[in-house]
Backbone as CSV, one residue per row, in Angstrom:
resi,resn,N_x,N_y,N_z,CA_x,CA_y,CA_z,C_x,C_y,C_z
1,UNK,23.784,18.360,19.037,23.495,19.561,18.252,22.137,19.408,17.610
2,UNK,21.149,20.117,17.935,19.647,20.208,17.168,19.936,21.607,16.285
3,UNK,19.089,20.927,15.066,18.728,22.085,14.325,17.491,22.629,14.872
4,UNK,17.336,24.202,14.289,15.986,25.474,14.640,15.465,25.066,13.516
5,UNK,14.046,25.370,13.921,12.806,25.421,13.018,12.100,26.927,13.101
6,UNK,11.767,27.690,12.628,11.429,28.619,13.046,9.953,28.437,13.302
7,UNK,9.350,27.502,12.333,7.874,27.215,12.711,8.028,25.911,14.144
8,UNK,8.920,26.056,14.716,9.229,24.804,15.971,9.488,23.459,15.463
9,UNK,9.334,22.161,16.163,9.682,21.164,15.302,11.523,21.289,15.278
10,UNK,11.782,20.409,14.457,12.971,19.648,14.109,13.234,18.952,13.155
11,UNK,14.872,18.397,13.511,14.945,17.203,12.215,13.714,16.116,11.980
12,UNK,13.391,15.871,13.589,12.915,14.451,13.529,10.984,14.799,12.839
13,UNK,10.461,16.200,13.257,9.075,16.821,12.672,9.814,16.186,11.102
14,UNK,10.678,17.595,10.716,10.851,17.696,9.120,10.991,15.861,8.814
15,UNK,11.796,14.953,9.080,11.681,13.870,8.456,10.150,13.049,8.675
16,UNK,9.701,13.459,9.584,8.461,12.384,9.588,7.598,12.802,8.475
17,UNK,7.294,14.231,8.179,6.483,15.346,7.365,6.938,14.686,5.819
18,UNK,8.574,14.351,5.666,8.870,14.096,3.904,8.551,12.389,3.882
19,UNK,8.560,11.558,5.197,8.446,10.278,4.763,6.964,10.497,4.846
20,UNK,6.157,10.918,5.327,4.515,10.854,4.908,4.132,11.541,3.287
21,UNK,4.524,12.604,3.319,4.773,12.912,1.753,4.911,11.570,0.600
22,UNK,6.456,11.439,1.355,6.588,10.211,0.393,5.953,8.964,0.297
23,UNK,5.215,8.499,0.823,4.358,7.742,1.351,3.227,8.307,0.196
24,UNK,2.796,9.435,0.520,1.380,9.512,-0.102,1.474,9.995,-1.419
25,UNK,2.910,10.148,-2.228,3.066,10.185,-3.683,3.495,8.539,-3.881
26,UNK,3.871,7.468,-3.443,3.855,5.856,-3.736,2.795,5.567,-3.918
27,UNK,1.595,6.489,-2.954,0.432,5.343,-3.075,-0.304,6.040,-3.681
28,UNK,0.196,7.442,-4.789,-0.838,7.661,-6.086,-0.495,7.267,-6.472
29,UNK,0.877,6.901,-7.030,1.342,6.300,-8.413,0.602,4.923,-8.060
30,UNK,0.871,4.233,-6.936,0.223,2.978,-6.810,-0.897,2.623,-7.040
31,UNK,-1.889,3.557,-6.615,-3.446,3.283,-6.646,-4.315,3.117,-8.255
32,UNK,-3.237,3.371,-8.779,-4.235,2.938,-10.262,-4.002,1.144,-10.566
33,UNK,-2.505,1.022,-10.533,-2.306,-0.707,-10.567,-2.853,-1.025,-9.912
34,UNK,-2.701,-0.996,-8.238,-3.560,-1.948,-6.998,-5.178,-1.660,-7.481
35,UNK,-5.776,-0.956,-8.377,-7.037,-1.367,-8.484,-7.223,-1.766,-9.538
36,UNK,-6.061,-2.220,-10.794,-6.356,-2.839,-11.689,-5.818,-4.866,-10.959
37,UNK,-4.821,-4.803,-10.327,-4.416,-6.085,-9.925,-5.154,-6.789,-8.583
38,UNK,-5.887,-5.878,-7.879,-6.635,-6.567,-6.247,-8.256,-6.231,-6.297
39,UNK,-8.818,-7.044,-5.438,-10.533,-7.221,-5.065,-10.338,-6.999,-3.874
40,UNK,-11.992,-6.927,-3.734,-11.747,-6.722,-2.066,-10.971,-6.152,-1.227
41,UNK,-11.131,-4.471,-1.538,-10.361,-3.395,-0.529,-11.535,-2.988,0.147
42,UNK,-10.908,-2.554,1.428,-11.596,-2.227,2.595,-12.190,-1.083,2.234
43,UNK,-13.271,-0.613,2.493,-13.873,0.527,2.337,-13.308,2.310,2.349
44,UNK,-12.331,2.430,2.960,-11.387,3.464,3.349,-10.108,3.489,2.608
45,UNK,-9.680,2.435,1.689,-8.514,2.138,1.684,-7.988,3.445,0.479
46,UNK,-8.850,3.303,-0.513,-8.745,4.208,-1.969,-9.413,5.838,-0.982
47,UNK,-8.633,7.001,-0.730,-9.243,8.111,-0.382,-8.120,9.112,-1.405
48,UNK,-7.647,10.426,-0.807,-7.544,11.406,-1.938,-6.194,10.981,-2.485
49,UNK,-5.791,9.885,-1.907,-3.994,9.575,-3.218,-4.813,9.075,-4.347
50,UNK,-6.328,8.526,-4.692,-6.746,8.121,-5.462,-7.166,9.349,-6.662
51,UNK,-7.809,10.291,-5.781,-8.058,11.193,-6.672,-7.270,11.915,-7.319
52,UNK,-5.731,12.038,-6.318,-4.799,12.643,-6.902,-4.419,11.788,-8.464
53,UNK,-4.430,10.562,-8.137,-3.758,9.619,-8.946,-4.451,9.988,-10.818
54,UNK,-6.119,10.307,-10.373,-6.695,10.464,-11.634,-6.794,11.762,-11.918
55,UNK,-6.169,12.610,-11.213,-5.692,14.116,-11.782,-4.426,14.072,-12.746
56,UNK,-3.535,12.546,-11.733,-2.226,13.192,-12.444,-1.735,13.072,-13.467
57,UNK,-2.477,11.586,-13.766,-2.764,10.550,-15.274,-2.710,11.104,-16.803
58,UNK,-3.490,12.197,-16.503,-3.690,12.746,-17.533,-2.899,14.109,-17.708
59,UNK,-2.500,14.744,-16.979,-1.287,15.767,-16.610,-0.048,14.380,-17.158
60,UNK,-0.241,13.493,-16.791,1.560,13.073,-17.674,2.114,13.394,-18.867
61,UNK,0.721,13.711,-19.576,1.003,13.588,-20.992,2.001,15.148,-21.436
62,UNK,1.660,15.699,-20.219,3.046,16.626,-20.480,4.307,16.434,-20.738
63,UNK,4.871,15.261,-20.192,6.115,14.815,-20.662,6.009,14.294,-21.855
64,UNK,5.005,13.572,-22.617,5.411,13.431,-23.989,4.474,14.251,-24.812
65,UNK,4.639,15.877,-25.234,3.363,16.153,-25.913,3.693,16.300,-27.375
66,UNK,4.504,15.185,-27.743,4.365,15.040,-29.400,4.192,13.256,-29.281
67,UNK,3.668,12.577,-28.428,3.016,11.551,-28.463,1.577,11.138,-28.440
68,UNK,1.394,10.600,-29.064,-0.451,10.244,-28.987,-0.772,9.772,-27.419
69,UNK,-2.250,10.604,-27.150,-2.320,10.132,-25.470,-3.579,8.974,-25.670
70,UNK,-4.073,8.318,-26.643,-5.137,7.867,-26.632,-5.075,6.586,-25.842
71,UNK,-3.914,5.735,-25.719,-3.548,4.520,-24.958,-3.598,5.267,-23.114
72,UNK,-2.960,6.623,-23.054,-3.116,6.354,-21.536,-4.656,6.955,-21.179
73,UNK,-5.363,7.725,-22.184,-6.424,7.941,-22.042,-7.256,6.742,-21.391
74,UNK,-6.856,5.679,-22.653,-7.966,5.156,-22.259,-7.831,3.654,-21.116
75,UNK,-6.514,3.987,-20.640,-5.882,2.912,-19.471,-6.837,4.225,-18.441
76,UNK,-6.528,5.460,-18.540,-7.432,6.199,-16.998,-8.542,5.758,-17.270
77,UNK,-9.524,5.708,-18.173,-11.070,5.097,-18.008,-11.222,4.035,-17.178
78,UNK,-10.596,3.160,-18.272,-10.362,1.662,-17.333,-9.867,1.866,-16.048
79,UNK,-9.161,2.747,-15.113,-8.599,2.807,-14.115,-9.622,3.461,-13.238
80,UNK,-10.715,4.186,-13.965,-11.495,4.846,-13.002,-12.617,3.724,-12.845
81,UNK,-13.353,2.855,-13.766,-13.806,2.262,-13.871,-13.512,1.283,-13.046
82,UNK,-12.416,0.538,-12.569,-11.897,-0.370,-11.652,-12.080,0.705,-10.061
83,UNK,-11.489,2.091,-9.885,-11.892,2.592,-8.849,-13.587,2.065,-8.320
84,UNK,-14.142,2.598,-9.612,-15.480,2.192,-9.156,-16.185,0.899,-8.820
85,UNK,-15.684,0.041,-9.364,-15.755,-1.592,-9.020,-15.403,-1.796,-7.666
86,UNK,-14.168,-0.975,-7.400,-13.750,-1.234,-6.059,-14.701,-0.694,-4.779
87,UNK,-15.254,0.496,-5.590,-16.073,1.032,-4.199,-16.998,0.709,-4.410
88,UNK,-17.640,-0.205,-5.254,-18.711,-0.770,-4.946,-18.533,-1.845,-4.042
89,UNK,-17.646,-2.658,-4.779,-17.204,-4.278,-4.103,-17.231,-4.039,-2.472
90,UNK,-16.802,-2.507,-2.425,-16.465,-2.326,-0.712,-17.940,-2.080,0.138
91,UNK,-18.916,-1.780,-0.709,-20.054,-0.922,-0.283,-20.800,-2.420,-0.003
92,UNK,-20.536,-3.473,-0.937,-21.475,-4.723,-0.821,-21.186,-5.514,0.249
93,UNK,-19.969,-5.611,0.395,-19.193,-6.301,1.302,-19.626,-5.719,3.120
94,UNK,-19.751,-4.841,2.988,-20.111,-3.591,4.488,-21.654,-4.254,4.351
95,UNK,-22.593,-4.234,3.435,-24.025,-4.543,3.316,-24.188,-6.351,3.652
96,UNK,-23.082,-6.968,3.306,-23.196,-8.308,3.558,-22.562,-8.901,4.957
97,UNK,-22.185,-7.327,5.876,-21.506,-8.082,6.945,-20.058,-8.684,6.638
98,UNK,-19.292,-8.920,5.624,-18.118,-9.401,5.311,-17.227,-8.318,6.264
99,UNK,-16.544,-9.564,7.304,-15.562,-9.229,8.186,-14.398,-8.926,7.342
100,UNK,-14.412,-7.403,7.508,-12.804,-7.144,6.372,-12.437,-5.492,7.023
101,UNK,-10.831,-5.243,6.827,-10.056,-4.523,7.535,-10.848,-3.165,6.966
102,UNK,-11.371,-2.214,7.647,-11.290,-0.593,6.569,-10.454,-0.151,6.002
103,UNK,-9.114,-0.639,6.067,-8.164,0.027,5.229,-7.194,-0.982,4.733
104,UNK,-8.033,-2.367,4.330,-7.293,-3.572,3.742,-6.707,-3.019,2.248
105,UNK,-5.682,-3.330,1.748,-5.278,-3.046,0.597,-5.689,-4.120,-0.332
106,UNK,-6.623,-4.794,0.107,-7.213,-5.576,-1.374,-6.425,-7.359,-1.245
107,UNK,-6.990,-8.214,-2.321,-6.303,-9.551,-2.267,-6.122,-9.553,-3.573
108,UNK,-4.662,-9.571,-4.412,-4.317,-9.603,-5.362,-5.048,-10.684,-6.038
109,UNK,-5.159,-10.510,-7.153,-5.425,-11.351,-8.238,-4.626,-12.700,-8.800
110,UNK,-3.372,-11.969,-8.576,-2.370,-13.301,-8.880,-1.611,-14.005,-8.054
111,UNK,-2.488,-13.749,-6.767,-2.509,-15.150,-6.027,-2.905,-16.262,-6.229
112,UNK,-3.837,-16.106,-7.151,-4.503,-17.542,-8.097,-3.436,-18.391,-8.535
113,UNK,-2.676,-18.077,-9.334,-1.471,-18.805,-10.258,-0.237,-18.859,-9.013
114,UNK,-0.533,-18.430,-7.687,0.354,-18.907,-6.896,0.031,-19.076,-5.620
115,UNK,-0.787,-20.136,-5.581,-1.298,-20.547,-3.986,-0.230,-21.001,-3.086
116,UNK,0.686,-21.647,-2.899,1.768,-21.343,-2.121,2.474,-20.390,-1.726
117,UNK,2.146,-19.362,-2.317,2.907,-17.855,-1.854,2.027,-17.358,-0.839
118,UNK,2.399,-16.311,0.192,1.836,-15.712,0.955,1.569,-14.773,0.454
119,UNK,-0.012,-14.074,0.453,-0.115,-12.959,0.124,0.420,-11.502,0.012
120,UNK,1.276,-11.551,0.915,2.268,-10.189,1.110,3.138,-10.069,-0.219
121,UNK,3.676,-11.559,0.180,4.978,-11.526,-0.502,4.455,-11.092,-2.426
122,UNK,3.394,-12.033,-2.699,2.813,-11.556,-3.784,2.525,-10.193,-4.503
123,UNK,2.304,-9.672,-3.441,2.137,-8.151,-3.523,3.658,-7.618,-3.896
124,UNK,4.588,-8.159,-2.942,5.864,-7.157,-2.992,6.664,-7.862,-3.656
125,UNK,6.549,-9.040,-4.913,7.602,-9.643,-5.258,6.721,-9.985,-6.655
126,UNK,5.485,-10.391,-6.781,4.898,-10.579,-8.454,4.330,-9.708,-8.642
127,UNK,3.701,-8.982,-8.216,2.933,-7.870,-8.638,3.992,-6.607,-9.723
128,UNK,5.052,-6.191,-8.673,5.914,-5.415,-9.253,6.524,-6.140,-10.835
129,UNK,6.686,-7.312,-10.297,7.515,-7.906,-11.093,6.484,-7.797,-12.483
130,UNK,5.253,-8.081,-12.470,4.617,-8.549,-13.181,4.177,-7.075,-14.289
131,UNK,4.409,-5.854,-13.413,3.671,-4.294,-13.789,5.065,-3.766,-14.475
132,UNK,6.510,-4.380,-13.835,7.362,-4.233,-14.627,7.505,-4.534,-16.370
133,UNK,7.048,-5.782,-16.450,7.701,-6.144,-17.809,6.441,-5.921,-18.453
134,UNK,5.139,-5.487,-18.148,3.886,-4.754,-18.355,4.368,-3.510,-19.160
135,UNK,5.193,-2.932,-18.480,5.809,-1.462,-18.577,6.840,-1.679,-19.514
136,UNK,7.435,-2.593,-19.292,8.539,-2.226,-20.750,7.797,-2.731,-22.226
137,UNK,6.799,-3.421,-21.847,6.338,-3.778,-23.085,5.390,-2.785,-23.443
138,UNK,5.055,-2.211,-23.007,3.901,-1.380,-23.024,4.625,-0.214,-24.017
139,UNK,5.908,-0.181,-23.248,6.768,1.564,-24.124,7.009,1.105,-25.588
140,UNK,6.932,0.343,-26.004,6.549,-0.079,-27.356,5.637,0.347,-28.193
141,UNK,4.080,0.742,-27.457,2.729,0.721,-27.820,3.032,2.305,-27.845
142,UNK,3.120,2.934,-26.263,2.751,4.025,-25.991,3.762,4.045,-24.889
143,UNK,4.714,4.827,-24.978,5.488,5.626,-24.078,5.098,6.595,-23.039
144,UNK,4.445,7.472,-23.246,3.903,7.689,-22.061,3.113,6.758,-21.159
145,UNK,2.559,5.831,-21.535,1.437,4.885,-20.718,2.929,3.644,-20.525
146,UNK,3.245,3.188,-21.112,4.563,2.295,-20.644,5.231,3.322,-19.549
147,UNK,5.962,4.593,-19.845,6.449,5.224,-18.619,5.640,5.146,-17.578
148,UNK,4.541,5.633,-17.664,2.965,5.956,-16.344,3.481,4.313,-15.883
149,UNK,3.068,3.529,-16.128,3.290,2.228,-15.403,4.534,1.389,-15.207
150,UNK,5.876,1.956,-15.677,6.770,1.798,-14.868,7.197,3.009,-13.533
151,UNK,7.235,3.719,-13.580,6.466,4.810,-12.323,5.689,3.956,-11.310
152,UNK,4.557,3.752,-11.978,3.395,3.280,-10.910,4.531,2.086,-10.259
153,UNK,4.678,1.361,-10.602,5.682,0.263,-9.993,6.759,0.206,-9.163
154,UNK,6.834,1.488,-9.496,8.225,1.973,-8.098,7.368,2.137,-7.047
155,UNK,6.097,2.744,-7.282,5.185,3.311,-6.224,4.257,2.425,-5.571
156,UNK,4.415,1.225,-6.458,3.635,-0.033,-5.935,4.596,-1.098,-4.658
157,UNK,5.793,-0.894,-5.110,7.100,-1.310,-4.488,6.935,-0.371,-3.164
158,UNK,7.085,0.950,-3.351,6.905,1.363,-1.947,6.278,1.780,-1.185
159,UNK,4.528,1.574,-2.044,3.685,1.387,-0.547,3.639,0.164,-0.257
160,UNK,4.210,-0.952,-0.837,3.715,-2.154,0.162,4.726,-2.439,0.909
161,UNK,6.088,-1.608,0.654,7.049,-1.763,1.731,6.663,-1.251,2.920
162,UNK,6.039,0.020,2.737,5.588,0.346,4.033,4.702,-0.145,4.614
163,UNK,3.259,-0.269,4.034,2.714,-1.329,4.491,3.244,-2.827,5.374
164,UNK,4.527,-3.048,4.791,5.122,-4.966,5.669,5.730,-3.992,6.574
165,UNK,6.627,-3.014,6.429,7.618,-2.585,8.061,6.322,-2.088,8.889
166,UNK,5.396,-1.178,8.467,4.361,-1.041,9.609,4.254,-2.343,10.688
167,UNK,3.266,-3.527,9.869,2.824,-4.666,10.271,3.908,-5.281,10.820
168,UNK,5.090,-5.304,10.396,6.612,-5.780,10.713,6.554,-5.066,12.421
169,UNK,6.422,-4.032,12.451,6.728,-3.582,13.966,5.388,-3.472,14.844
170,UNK,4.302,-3.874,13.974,3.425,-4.266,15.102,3.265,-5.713,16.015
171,UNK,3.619,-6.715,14.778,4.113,-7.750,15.266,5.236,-7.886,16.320
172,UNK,6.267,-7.008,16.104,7.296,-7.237,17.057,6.715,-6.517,18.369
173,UNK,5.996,-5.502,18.092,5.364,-5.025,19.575,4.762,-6.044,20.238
174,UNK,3.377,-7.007,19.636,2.387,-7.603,20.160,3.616,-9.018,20.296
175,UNK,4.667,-9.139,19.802,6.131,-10.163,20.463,5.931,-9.922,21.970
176,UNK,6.618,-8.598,21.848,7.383,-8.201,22.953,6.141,-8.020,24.270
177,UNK,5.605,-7.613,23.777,4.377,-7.936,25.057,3.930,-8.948,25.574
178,UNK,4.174,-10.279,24.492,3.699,-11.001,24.798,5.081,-11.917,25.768
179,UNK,6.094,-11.535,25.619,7.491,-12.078,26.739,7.175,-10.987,27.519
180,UNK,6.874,-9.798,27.774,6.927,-8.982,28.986,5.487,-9.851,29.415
181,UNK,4.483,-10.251,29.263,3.312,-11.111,29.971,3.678,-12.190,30.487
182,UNK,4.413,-12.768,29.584,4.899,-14.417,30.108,5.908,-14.127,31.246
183,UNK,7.060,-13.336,31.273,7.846,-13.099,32.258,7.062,-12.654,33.618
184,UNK,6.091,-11.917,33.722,5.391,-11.026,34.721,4.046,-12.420,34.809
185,UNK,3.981,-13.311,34.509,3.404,-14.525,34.330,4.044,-15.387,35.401
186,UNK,5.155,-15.563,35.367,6.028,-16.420,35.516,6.955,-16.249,36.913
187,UNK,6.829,-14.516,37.449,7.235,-14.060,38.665,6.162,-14.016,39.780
188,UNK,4.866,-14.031,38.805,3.448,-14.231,39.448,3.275,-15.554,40.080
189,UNK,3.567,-16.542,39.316,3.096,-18.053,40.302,4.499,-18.140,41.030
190,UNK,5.994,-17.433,40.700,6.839,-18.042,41.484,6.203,-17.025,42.878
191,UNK,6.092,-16.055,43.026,5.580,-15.777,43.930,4.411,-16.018,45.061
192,UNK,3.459,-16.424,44.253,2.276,-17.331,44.825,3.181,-19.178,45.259
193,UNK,4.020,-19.116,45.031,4.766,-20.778,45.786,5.200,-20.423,46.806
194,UNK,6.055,-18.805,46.429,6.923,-18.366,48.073,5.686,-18.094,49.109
195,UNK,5.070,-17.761,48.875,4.106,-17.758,49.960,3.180,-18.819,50.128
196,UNK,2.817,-19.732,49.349,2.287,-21.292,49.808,3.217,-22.078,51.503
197,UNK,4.548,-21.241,50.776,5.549,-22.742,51.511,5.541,-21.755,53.108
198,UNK,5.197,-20.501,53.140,5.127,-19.623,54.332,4.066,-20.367,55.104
């Protein structure tokens, strides 16, 4: 049984359309932390979820408007200010030849205090962790800016999930190709013997 679309399409259009959506509201809320917590993003990486992000910053303060906004005020400065660090860092890096992805999401910061961790995991296991208790302490100071950055943290959580299942199934592709080579490898010389022994 398929569902009608009247604009054409389907279930499987309509779900791809809300997980890209959702996708690109994670990575506004995200894009203000990932440029306060990472260096070195690829030149492409920050585009309009960024701008959205510093539209929306200041639109939060709608949810608390009998709270003072001067704390998240002045976390967006600092947040635009780090945007801009970033696109510079990216502009120098392109000028110096530095071999780096166009759409690298950056190398966290607090990989420092944990050189045995893999960078991923850092991302998807201290970072959150770290923007979490950021956020509850923060709603102390300023509630709206403690809320804004427990938010951002859900959204930090799920762009880098998507980010690992992407890479997660490219790896398993460049797997699987690589046993469909070895097998088609492997029928190749048995075949070159059957005809030696001819």
């Amino acid at each position: 049984m398929t569902s009608s679309n009247p604009n054409g399409g389907g279930i499987m259009q309509d779900s791809l359309k809300a997980g890209r959506i959702l996708v690109f509201v994670a990575r506004m809320f995200a894009s203000p932390l990932e440029a306060c917590l990472r260096t070195d993003f690829g030149p492409k990486y920050f585009g309009f979820a960024a701008l959205a992000a510093l539209a929306l910053m200041p639109l939060w303060m709608a949810f608390w408007p009998d709270k003072s906004s001067t704390p998240l005020t002045g976390f967006w400065i600092y947040v635009l200010l780090m945007f801009a660090r970033a696109r510079a860092e990216s502009g120098r890096m392109l000028r110096d030849g530095t071999n780096v992805h166009s759409r690298s999401n950056g190398i966290s910061r607090l990989s420092r205090w944990f050189p045995r961790m893999a960078e991923a995991k850092v991302k998807a296991k201290v970072e959150p962790g770290f923007c979490f208790i950021m956020g509850i302490l923060l709603m102390y100071l300023s509630e709206p800016l403690g809320s804004f950055v427990l938010i951002a943290t859900v959204g930090l959580v799920l762009a880098q999930s998507t980010i690992d299942s992407v890479e997660r199934a490219r790896v398993m592709e460049l797997n699987d190709a690589l046993i469909e080579q070895q097998s088609i490898a492997e029928r190749f010389r048995e075949m070159q013997r059957n005809q030696s022994r001819r």
